[in-house]
C-alpha positions in Angstrom: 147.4 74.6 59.3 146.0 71.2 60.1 149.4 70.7 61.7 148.9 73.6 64.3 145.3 72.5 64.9 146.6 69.0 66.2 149.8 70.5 68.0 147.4 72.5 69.7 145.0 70.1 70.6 147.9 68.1 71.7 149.1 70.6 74.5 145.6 71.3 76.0 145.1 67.2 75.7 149.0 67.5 77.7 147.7 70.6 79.9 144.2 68.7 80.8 146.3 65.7 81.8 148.5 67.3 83.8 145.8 69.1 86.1 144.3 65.7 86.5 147.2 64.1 87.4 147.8 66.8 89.9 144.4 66.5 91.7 145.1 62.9 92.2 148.1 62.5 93.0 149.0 66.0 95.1 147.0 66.8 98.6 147.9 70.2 99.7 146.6 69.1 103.2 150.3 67.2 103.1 152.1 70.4 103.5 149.8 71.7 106.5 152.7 70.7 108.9 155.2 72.5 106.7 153.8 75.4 106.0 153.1 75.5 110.1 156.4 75.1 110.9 158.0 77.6 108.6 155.4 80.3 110.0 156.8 79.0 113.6 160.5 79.7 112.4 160.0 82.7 110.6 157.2 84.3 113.0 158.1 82.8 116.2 153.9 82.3 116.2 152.2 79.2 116.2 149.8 78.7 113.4 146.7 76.4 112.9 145.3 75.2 109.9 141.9 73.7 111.6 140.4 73.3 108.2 141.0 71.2 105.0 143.0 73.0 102.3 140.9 71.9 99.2 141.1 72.4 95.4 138.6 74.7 93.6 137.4 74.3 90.0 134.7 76.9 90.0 134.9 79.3 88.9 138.5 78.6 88.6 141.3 76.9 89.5 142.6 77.5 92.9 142.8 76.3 96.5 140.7 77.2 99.5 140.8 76.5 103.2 139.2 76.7 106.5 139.7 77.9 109.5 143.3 79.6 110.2 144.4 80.5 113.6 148.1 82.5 114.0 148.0 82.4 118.2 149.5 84.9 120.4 152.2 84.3 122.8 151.0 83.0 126.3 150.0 85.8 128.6 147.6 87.7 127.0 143.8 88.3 127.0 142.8 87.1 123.9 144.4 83.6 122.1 144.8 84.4 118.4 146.1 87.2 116.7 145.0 86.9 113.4 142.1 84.2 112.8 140.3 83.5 109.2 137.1 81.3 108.9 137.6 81.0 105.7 139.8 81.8 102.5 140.5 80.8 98.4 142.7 82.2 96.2 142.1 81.3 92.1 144.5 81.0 89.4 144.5 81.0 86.1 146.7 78.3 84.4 147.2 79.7 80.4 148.7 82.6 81.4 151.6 80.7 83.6 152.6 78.8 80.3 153.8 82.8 79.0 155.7 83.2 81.9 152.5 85.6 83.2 150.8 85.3 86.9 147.0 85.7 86.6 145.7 85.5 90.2 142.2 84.8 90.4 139.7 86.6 93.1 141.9 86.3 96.6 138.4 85.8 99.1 138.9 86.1 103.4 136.0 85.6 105.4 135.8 86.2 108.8 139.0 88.2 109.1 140.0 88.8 112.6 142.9 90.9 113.9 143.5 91.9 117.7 146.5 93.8 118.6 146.8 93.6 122.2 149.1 95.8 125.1 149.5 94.5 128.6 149.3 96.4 131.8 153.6 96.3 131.5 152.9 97.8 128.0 154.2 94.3 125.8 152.5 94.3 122.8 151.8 90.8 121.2 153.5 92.3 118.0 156.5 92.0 119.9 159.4 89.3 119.6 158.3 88.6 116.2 160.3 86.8 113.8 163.3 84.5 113.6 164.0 83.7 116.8 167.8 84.1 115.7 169.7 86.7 113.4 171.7 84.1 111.5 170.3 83.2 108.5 169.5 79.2 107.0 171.5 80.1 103.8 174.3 77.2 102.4 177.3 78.2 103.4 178.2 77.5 100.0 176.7 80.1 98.8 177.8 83.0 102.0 181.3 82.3 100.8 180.1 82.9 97.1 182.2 85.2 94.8 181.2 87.8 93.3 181.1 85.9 89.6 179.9 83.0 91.2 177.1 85.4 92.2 176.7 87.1 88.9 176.2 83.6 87.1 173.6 82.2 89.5 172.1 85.8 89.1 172.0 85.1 85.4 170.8 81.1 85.7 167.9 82.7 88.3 165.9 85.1 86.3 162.9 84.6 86.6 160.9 83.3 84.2 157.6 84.8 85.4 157.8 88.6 84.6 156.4 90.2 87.9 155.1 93.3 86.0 152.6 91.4 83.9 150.9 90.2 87.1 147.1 90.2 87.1 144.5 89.9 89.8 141.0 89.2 89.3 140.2 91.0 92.8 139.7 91.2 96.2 137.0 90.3 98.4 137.3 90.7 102.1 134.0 90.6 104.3 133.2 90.5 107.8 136.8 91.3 109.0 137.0 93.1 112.3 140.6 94.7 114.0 140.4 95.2 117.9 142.8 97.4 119.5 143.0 96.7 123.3 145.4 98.7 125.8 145.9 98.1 129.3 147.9 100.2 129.9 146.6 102.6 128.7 142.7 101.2 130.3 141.4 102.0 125.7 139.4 99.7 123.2 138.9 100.1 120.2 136.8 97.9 118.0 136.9 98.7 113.6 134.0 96.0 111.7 135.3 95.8 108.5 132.1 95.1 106.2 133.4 95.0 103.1 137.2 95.5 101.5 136.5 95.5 97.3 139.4 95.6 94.5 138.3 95.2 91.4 140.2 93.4 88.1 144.0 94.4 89.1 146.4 95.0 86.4 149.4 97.4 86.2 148.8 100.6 84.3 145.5 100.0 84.8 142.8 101.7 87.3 141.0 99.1 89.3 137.8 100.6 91.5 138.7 100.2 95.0 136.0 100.3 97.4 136.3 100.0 101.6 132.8 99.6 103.8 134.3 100.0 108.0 132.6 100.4 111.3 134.5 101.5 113.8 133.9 101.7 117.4 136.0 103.9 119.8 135.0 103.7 123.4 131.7 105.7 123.3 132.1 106.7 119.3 130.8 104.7 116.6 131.6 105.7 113.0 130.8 104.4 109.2 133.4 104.9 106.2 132.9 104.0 103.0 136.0 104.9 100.6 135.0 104.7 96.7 138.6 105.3 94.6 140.5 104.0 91.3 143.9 102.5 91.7 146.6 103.0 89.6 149.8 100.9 90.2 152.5 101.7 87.3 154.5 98.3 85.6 157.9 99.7 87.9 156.3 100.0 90.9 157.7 103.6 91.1 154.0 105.5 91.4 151.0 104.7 92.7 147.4 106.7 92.6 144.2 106.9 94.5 142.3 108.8 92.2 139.1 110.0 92.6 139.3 109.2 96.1 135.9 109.9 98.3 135.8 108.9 101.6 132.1 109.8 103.5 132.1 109.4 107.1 129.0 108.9 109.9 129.8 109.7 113.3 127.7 109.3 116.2 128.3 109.1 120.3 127.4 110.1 123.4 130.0 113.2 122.9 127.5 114.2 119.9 123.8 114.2 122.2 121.1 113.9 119.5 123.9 114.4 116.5 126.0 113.4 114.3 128.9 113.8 112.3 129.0 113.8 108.6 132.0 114.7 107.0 133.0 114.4 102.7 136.5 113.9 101.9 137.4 114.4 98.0 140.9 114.0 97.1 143.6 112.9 94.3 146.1 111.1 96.0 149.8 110.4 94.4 152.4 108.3 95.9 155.9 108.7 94.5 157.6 105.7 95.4 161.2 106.3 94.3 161.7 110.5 96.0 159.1 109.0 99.0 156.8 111.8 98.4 152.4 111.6 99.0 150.5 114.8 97.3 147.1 115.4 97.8 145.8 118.1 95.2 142.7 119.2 95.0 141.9 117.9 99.0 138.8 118.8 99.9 137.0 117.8 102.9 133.3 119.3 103.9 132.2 118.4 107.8 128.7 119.4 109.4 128.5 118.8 113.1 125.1 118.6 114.6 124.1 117.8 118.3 122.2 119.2 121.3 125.6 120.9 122.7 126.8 122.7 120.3 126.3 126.6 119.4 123.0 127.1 117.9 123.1 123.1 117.3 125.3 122.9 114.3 129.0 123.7 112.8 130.3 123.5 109.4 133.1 123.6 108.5 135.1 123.0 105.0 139.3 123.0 104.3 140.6 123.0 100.8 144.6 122.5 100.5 147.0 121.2 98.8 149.4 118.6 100.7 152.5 116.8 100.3 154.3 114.6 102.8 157.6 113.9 102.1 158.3 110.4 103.9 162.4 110.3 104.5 162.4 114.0 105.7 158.9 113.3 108.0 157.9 116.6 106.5 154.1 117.9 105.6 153.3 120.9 103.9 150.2 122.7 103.1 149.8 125.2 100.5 146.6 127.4 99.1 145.3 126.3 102.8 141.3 128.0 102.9 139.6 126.8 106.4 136.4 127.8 107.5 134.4 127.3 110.4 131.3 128.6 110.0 132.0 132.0 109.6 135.4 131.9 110.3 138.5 131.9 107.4 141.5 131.0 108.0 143.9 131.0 105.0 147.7 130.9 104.1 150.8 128.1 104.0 151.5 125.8 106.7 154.8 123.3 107.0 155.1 120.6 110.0 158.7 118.3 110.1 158.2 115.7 112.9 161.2 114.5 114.0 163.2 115.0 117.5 162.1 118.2 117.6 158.6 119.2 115.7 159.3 122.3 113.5 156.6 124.3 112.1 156.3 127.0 110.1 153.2 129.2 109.2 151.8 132.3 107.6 148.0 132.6 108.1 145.7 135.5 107.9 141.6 135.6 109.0 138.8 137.4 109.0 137.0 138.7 111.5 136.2 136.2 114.3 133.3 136.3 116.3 133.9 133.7 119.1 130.7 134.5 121.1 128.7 132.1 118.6 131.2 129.1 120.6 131.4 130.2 123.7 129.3 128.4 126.5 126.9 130.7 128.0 127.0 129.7 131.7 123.8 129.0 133.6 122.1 131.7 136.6 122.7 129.3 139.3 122.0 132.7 141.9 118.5 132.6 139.8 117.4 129.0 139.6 118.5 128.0 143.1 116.1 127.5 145.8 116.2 131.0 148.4 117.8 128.6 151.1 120.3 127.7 149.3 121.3 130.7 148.4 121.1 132.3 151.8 123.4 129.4 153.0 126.2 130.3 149.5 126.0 134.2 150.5 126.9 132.8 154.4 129.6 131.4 153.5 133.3 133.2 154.0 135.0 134.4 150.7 137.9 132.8 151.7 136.3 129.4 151.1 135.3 130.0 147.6 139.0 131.5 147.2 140.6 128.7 148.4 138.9 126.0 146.2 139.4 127.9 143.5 142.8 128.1 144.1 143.2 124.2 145.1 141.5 124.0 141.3 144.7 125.4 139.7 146.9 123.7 138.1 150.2 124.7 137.3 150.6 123.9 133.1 153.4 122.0 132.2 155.6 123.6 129.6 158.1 121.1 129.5 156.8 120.2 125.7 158.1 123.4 124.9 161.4 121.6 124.2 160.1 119.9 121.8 159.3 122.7 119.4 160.9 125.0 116.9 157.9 127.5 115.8 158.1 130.4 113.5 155.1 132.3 112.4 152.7 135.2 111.6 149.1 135.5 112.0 147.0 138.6 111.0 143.4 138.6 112.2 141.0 141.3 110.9 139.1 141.1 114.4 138.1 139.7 117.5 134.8 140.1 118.9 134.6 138.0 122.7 132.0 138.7 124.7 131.1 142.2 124.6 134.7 143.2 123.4 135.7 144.6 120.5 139.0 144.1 119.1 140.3 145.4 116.0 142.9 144.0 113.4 145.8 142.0 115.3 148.8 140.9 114.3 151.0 138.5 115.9 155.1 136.8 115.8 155.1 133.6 117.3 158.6 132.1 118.3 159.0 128.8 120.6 162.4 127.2 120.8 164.3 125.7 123.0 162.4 125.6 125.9 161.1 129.7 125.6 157.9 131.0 123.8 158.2 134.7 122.3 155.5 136.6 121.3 158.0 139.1 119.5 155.6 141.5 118.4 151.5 141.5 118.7 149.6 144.6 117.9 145.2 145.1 118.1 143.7 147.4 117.4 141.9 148.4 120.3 138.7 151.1 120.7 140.4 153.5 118.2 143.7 153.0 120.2 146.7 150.8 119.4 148.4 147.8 122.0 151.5 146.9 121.7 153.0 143.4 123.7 156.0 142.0 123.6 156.4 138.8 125.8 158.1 135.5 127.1 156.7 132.4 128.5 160.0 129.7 128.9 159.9 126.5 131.1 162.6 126.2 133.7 162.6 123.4 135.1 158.9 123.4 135.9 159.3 126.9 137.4 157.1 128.8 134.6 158.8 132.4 134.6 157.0 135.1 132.2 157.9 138.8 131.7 156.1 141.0 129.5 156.1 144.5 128.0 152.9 146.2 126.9 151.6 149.9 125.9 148.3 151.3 124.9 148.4 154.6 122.9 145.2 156.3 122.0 142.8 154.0 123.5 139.3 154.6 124.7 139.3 153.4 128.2 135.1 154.1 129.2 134.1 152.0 126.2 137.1 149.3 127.0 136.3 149.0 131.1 132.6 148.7 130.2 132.5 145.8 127.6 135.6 144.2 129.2 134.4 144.5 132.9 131.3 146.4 132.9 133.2 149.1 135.1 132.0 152.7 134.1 134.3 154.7 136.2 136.4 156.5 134.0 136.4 157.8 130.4 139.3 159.5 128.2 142.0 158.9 125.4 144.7 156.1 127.5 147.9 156.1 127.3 149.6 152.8 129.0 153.4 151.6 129.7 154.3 148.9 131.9 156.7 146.3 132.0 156.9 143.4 134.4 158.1 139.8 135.2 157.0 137.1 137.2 157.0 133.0 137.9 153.7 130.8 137.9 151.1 130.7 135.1 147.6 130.0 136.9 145.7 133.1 138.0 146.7 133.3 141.4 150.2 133.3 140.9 150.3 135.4 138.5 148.2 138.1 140.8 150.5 137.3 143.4 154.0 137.0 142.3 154.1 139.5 138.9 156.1 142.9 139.8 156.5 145.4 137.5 156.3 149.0 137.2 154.1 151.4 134.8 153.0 154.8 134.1 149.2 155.8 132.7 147.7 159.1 131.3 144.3 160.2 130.2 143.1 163.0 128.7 139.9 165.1 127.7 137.7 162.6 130.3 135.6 162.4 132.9 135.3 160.5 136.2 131.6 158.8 136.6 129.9 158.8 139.7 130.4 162.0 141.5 129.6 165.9 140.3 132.7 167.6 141.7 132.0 171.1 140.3 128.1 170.5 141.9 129.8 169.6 145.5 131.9 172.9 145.6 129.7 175.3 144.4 127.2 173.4 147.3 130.3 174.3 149.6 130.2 177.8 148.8 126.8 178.4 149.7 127.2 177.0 152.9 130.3 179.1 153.3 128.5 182.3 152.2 125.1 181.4 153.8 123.2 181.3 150.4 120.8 178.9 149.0 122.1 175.8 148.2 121.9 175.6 144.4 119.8 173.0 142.6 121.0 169.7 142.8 122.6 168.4 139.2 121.4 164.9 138.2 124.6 164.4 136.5 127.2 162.3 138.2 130.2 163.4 136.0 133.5 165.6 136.4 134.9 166.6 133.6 139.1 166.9 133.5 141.6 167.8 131.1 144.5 165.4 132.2 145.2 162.6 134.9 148.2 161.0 135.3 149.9 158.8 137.4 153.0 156.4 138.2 152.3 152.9 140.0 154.4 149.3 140.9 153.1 146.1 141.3 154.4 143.7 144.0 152.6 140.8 145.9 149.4 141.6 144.1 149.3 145.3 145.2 149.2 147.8 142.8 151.0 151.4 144.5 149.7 154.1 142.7 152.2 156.7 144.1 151.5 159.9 142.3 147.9 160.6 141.1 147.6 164.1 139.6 144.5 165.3 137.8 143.5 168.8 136.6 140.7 170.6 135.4 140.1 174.4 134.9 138.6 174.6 138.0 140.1 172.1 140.1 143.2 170.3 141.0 143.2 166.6 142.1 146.0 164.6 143.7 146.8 162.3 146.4 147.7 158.3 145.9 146.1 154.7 146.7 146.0 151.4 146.3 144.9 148.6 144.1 144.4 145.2 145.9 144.6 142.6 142.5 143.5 139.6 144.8 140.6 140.9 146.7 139.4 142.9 143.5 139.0 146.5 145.8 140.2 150.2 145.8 141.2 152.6 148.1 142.6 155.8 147.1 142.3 158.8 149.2 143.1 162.4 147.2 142.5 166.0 147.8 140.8 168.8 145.7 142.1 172.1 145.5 139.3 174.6 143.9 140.8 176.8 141.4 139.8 180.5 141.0 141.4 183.5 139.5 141.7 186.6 141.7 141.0 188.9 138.4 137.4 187.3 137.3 134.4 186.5 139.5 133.9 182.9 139.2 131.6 180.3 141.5 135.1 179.2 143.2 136.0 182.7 143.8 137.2 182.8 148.1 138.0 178.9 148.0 141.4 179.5 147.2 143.6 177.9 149.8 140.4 175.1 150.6 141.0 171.5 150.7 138.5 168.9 150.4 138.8 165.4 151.3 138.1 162.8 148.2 137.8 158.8 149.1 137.6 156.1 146.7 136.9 152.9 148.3 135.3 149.5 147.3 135.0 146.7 145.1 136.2 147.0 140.8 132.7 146.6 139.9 130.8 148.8 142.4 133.3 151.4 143.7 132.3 154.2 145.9 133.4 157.8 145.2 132.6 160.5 148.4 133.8 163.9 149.2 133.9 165.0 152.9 132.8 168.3 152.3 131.6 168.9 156.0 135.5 168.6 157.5 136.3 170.8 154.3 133.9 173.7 155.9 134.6 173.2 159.5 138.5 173.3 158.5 137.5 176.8 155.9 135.2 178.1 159.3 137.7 177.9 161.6 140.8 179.2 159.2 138.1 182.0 158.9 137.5 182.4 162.9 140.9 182.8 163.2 141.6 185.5 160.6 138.7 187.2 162.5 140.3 186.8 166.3 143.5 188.2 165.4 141.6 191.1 163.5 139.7 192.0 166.5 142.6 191.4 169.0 144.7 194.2 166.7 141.9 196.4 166.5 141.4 196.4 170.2 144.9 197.1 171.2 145.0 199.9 168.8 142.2 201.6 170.7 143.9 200.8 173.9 147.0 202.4 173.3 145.2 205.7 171.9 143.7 205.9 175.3 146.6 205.4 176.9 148.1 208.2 175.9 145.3 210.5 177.1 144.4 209.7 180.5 146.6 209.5 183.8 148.2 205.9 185.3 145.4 205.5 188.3 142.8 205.4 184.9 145.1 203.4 183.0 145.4 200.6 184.7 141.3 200.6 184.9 140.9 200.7 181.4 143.8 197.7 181.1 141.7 195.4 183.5 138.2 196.7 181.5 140.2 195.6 178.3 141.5 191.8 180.3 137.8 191.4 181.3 136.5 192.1 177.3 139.2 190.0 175.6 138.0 187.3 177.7 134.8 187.8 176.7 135.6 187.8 173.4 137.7 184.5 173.9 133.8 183.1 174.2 132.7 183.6 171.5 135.9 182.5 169.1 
């Protein structure tokens, strides 16, 4: 025992020697120059040890240094790329004699990293390394044999074992990384406050803990990440778990806000398939600032993620979004790669977007009255043509670089002051063309059905598209949609068209197409049909005129019609509606650009010889019916007065003829009786009465 106590007293006596010896006798300063130059060779970087590289006792053994400067190549903005005030590094001497590395606390102060882009986009990360491929090995041992190699493998284990490596922590403060692109004409500036590992052993969780500021252009945000690493002996997994990161943003973007989002998390690296999991992710956000809807938006995602690194593949399971009121849930996958390829199948609630939407100011209303005597003065054609000089053509040429595939059911849309019911929707982009293959809404207790195709051709957008309504209620559609209340009845809707150009005025110009419509049990709004004929009877029969109905309806039991499109002109060719008292038909047209009508039909009274009706004696009348005007204010007349001048004179001649029969029937009974000298009295008496009678008709 006593034996042991000397021995070892004998090697710390040996031990404390030896550290002695090595404070006096070695200066680390002598291998500045040498430790410069091989960061030179291997970095192609100068670096710059301004400061002393000291020893440190307390509270352990280690170095330390000052200032360290790793400059950029000449050319750029800023001098250094990386630059350290200050910076020690412990160790702990025991465990060495086991063949174990015990690393003390590794301290940086004053971190500083700038990665910089030019105006010709050269990054000073570039050109880094040895300036030449070859390597400085021996060429004894290149030309090496394989057992030559296997014995120097065996004579160069190492005697420290790697996986028994310890580190008393980390400690970074004060470190800040500035991106600046000229290129690009972005900064961005992260303050690093405080970078914290705890005691680091493998198989062992060590608290990790990150303080940042970062500042991006007019954004400024806070992040603090509280987690326990877990690094196993092999290398072959590391964890984050526990992993919070809370974030503060504020900015100009966010007037009199903020952002404050919660990210919880267990984060799992496999390091041998190259495969990240997140289960259990969790993140809870809660935007508040003077522009937003109602001030505020929440919003929370629960998932579980994978990424699998080698295959550049994400995918999202048990996804549960909300926004507010708005769920979105389902799987999502997304492979980046030449082409990006995602894959989806999502289904929502009912959306009501009007809580987002930007309710636009009353100009008209707040404007001073000159100013808006001076708008109204203005030609239309003005306002068209900035509008149109606004447009831009969208670029599609990214379709290219997508392969989707996906299905999205939404229980309902509300936007605006429409009313959409459950939709359903196949979304297929690739190779240059995006399909909707089949979308269905419900729509005001009717169904539509679109199929349609958006592709890229060489920046020649071309679109074609195939739509039907069945069983819609178009009053109820026109009024929320457009606030048009024209027309009522159950729709039914085919068209089919094509065209090139996506911004409105191309489309309203260039789509052509053809189409067929139907409506039945409805009524037309702004004109009393039944209440302008039966006025036209009394007229015709000299009655009163009846009392005036304060209902500006006509009822009908079918309208249908056939129409084209073509330069933004809609032909509406055949236009037949019928009632049980009247027939309507005629054509007209639809002028997409200007936003006007102009249809001119007829109306045929209907009566049936075998009942006494209020039409009764109209048969064979026609009366003139004019729609003319604007979407939003159209303006319905009937020209009754031509109708009764052309049912007067139809009358008048009826009348002449009678007469003119009548009289020659007379004549010719007289003729019979009296001698010639008479007759030819009474023939001039009869001359002289028929043009009497020619007077008067």
């Amino acid at each position: 025992m006593k034996l042991l106590i000397k021995l070892s007293i004998a090697i710390f006596a040996l031990l404390a020697l030896t550290i002695t010896l090595l404070l006096i006798f070695v200066d680390p300063n002598d291998y500045k120059s040498e430790i410069e130059a091989q960061v030179k060779t291997n970095l192609n970087r100068d670096l710059h040890i301004v400061g002393d590289i000291g020893w440190t006792f307390y509270p352990q053994l280690g170095f330390s240094s000052g200032q360290i400067e790793l400059d950029n190549l000449s050319g750029f903005s800023q001098p250094h790329l990386v630059k350290i005030n200050k910076a020690s590094l412990g160790i702990n001497i025991l465990p060495l004699l086991k063949g174990e590395i015990s690393i003390g606390k590794l301290t940086l102060d004053g971190f500083e990293l700038t990665l910089l882009t030019d105006k010709n986009g050269l990054s000073n990360l570039d050109n880094m390394g040895k300036k030449s491929a070859e390597t400085d090995q021996p060429a004894a041992v290149k030309d090496a044999t394989p057992a030559e190699e296997t014995v120097a493998s065996e004579k160069d284990e190492p005697f420290f074992a790697f996986d028994k490596t310890q580190l008393a922590g980390i400690d970074i403060n004060n470190a800040i990384i500035e991106l600046q692109d000229l290129q690009a004409g972005s900064h961005q500036k992260i303050t690093i406050n405080e970078i914290k590992l705890g005691e680091f052993a493998f198989d062992k969780e060590t608290e990790l803990v990150i303080n940042t500021k970062l500042v991006i252009d007019d954004l400024q945000a806070e992040i603090q990440l509280n987690s326990q690493l877990l690094v196993n002996k092999d290398m072959s997994n590391i964890k984050l778990s526990k992993l919070q990161v809370d974030t503060l943003v504020t900015g100009k973007v966010l007037p009199n806000g903020q952002l404050k989002s919660v990210l919880k998390t267990d984060v799992d690296f496999a390091v041998n398939s190259k495969k990240i999991t997140l289960s259990d992710f969790d993140i809870n956000t809660v935007i508040t600032a003077d522009n937003l809807p109602n001030k505020k938006v929440s919003t929370q995602v629960n998932a579980t993620i994978s990424y699998q690194l080698d295959e550049q593949l994400a995918t999202i399971k048990a996804l549960k979004l909300k926004v507010d009121q708005l769920e979105l849930a389902g799987e999502l996958s997304v492979q980046t790669a030449n082409i990006t390829k995602i894959r989806y199948n999502l289904v929502a609630n009912k959306w009501d977007l009007n809580h987002y939407m930007a309710k636009a100011a009353d100009k008209k209303d707040s404007a001073p009255a000159d100013a808006k005597a001076n708008e109204t003065s203005k030609p239309s054609t003005t306002s068209s043509a900035v509008e149109q000089a606004a447009e831009v053509e969208p670029d599609l040429a990214f379709l290219h670089d997508l392969d989707i595939d996906g299905h999205l059911k939404i229980a309902g849309v509300k936007v605006d002051n429409i009313n959409i019911g459950e939709i359903n929707n196949h979304l297929i982009i690739n190779k240059g063309t995006a399909n909707v293959k089949l979308l269905t809404a419900e729509l005001y207790q009717g169904l539509l059905t679109l199929n349609a195709q958006v592709s890229d051709s060489k920046g020649r957008n071309k679109y074609q598209a195939t739509s039907t309504l069945k069983g819609v209620q178009i009053r109820p559609l026109l009024i929320d949609a457009a606030e048009i209340d024209l027309i009522s009845g159950e729709t039914n809707f085919n068209f089919k068209g094509k065209g090139q150009g996506l911004t409105a005025t191309k489309i309203k110009q260039g789509i052509v197409g053809k189409g067929s419509f139907s409506l039945l049990d409805g009524e037309i709004y702004g004109v009393n049909i039944p209440q302008e004929i039966r006025a036209l009877k009394a007229k015709l029969t000299g009655k009163k005129a009846p009392t005036e109905d304060n209902i500006k309806k006509t009822d009908f039991a079918s309208l249908t019609g056939d129409f084209s499109i073509n330069k933004g002109l809609v032909n509406n060719q055949k236009f037949l509606m019928l009632s049980p008292v009247m027939r309507l038909d005629g054509s007209g047209l639809v002028h997409i650009i200007k936003e006007t009508l102009d249809y001119k039909l007829s109306i045929s009274p209907l009566s049936s010889s075998k009942s006494d009706t209020d039409y009764a004696d109209l048969n064979g009348l026609t009366i003139p019916m004019l729609i003319k005007g604007s979407f939003t204010d159209p303006k319905i007349s009937l020209d009754t007065d031509s109708a009764l001048k052309e049912q007067l004179k139809a009358k008048l001649d009826v009348e002449k003829k009678r007469l003119q029969e009548k009289a020659k029937q007379e004549l010719k009974k007289y003729e019979d009786k009296i001698d010639v000298e008479t007759q030819k009295k009474i023939k001039k008496e009869g001359k002289r009465l028929e043009d009497k009678l020619k007077k008067f008709f």
